[in-house]
N, C-alpha and C positions, 0 to 999 in steps of 0.2 A: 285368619292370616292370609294374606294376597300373596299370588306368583311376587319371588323378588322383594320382599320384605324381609331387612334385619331383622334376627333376635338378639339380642344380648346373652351371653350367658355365661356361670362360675366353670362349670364342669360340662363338656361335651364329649359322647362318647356315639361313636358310628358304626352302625350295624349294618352298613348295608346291602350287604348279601352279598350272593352271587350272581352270574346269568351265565344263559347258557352257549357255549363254545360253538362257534359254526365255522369249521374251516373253510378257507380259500379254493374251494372246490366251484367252479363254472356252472352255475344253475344253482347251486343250494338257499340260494338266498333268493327267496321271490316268484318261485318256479311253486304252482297251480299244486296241490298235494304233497307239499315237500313240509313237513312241522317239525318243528321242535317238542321237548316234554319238560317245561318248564313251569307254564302258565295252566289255569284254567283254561283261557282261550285255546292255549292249544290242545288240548284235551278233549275241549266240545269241537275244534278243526277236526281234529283225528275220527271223531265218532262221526261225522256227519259225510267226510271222506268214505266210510265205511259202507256206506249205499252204495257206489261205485265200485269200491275195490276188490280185489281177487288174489292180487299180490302185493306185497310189500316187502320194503327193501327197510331193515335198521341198521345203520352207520354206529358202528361203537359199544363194544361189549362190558360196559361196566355197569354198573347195577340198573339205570335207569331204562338202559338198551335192553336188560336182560328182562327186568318187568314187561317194560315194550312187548318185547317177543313174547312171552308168555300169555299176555293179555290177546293178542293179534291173532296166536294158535287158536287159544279158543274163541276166538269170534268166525274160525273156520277161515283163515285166511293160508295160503303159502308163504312162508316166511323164509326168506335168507336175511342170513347173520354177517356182516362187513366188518371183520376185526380188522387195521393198518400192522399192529404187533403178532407176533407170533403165534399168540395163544390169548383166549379168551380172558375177562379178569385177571389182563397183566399187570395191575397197581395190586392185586389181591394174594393170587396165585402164583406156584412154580409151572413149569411144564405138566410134571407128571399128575399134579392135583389139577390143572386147569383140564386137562386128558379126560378127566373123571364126570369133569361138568358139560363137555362137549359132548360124550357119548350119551348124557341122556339129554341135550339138545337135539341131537341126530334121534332118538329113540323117538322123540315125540315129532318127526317131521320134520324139523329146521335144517335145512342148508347150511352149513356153519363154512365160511372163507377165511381161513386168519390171512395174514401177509398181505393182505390184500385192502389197501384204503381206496376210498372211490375216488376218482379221477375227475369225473363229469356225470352232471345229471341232463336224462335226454329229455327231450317234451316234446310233445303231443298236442296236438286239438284241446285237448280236455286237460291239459296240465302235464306231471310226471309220465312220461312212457315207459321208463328203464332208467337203471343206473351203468354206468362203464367202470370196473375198478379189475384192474390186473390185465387190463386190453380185452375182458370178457363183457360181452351187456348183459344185463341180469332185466328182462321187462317186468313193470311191477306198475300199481295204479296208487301206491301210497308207499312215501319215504319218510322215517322217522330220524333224525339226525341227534343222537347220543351219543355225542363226540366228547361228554363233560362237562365242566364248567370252568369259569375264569374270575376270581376275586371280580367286583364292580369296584372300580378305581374311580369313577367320572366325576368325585365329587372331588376329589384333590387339586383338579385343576386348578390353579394357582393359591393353593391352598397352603401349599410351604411345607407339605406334611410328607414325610419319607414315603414312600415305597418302592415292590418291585413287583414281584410277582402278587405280592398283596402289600397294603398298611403293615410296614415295620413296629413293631408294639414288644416291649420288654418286659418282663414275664409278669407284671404288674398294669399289663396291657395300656401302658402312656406310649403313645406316637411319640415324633421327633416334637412336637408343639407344646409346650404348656397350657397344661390343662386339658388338652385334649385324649380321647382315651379311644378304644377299637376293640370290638369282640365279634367273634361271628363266622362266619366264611369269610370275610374280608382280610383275615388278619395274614400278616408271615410272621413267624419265628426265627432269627435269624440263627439264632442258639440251638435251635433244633435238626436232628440229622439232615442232612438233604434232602433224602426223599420226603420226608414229614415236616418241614419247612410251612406248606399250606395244605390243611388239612379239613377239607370243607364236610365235616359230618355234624350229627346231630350230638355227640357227648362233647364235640369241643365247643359247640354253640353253648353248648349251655353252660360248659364248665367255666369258658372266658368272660359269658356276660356275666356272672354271678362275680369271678375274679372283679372286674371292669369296677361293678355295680360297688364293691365293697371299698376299692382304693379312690370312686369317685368319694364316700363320703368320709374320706382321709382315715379311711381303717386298713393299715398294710396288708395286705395279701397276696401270694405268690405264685403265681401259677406253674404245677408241675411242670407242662408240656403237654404239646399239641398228642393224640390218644388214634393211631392207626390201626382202630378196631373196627369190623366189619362184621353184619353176618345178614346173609342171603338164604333165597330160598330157589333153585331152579325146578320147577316141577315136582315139587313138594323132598325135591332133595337138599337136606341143610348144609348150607357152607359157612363156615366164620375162619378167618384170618385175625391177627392182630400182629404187630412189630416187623421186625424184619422178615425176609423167604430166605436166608441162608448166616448160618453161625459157623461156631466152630464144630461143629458137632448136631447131630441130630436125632431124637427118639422116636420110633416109629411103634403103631401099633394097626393093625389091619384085620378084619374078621371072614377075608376072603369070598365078602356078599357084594364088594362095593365099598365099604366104609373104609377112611385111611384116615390117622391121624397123624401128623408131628408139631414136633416140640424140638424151635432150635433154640441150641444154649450157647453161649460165649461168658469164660470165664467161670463157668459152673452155675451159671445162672438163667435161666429165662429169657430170651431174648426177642422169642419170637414163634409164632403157634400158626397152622393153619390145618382144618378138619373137615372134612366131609362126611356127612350121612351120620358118624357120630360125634357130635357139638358139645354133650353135657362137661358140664365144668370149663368151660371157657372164660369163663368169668375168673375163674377158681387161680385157673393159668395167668389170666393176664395181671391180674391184681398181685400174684408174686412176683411178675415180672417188672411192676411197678415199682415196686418194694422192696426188689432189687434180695427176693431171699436166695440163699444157696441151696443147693437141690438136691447136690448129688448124692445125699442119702435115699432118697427116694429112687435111685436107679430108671428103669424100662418103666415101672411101676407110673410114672411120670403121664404118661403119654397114654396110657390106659381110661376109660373113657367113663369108669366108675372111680378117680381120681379126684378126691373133693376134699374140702376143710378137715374132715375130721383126720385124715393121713396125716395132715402136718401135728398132729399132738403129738408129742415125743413119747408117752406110751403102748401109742396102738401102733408104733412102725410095721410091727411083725405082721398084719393082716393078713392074711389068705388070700389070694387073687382065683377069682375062675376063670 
């Protein structure tokens, strides 16, 4: 099939991903040592930058930034860390848990900035020289820009198909078009809470195209909702978040090594988890929170990190806890 050639077709359904976010910062775009981590290509930029560098500068603390820097440490480079937000992993984390992944970013070397977005990229002879962000220059020989990503819209142009921040799509994933359908990182939910509106991970990838895949071949299916589950790893320290960072209410559990868990609830229910260092059963958690079960027999017990399926059987509530 030739560039610009119709197809016809019953059922079309667009997956077109995402790409990656590069804000309106002066130099970021074009400037000698400056990548993205989206592409392969930029992947073999970044390695081949590496003969050269000594320092490097990542723009943006969400998981991509955070591999980034991890990756960068061990190839023995100086690394600073460029949050604009407060706190590290601020789609993921509160303050007090993002605290917890900063101190072993500091432990291993990194420079961590929050508050602070970059401003200007400076250059050099040889490309990047430095970054400016907070009126400070940070010099560096490679900049990684993990500012995120942004639904790929470009196919809609005059396409007639809704969107906004992504392909508007109803829980049966139909755009505004007949016949046409959406699954992927492209999509928004407009039904779904604000912040989870566009939810570009890999269990909603899957879970929409398979939704998409089944009402293309006129077999009803519904898709629950977009799934703000996360879990990382910084320096072999485990993090997972899923739902909301605040309820009505909160269960905490902490082993005074490091490890913190909670578990907020609204309404008596599940609403939303984020853990450090100890992760097991997160699954366990989010799946009730899905399912919307009530909890509070299960009290503090909750939030404890040996907390799994078999506690939900209504014989064995009494457990022993150590």
């Amino acid at each position: 099939m030739g560039r610009g050639e119709a197809v016809a077709y019953d059922r079309l359904l667009i997956a077109s991903g995402s790409r990656a976010f590069v804000p309106p910062v002066p130099g970021l775009a074009g400037t000698r040592g400056v990548f993205e981590l989206k592409t392969l290509d930029d992947a073999e930029g970044i390695l081949e930058r590496l003969e050269v560098a000594r320092r490097a500068v990542v723009i943006g603390s969400g998981f991509i930034g955070l591999e980034a820097v991890q990756a960068l440490v061990r190839h023995g480079l100086a690394v600073t860390l460029l949050e604009a937000q407060r706190h590290v992993l601020p789609a993921m984390l509160d303050s007090e848990m993002a605290a917890l992944v900063e101190r072993r970013l500091v432990e291993h070397g990194v420079q961590v900035r929050t508050g602070s977005g970059a401003e200007r990229i400076l250059e050099g002879d040889d490309g990047v020289r430095g970054v400016l962000a907070g009126g400070v220059e940070t010099p560096c020989e490679l900049v990684i820009c993990a500012a995120g990503v942004r639904a790929d819209l470009s196919i809609l142009d005059g396409s007639g198909i809704a969107g906004n921040r992504g392909i508007l799509v109803d829980a049966r994933m139909r755009t505004s078009v007949e016949g046409v359908f959406a699954a992927g990182d492209v999509i928004e939910r407009p039904d779904a809470p604000e912040k989870h509106q566009v939810v570009p991970n890999w269990p909603n990838a899957v879970s929409t195209g398979r939704i998409a895949a089944w009402n293309m071949l006129g077999i009803d299916r519904r898709h629950p909702g977009l799934e703000a589950v996360n879990v990382v790893r910084v320096f072999d320290l485990p993090v997972a978040s899923f739902g909301v960072q605040a309820g009505d209410s909160c269960l905490r559990w902490q082993d005074g090594a490091g490890a913190l868990r909670k578990v907020l609830l609204k309404d008596g229910r599940v609403a939303g988890g984020q853990l450090i260092g100890e992760i097991n059963g997160t699954g366990v958690l989010h799946e009730m929170m899905k399912k919307g079960v009530a909890v509070e027999r299960f009290g503090t017990n909750l939030a404890h990190p040996g907390f799994g399926y078999i506690h939900t059987l209504e014989p064995l509530r009494a457990i022993k806890w150590a």
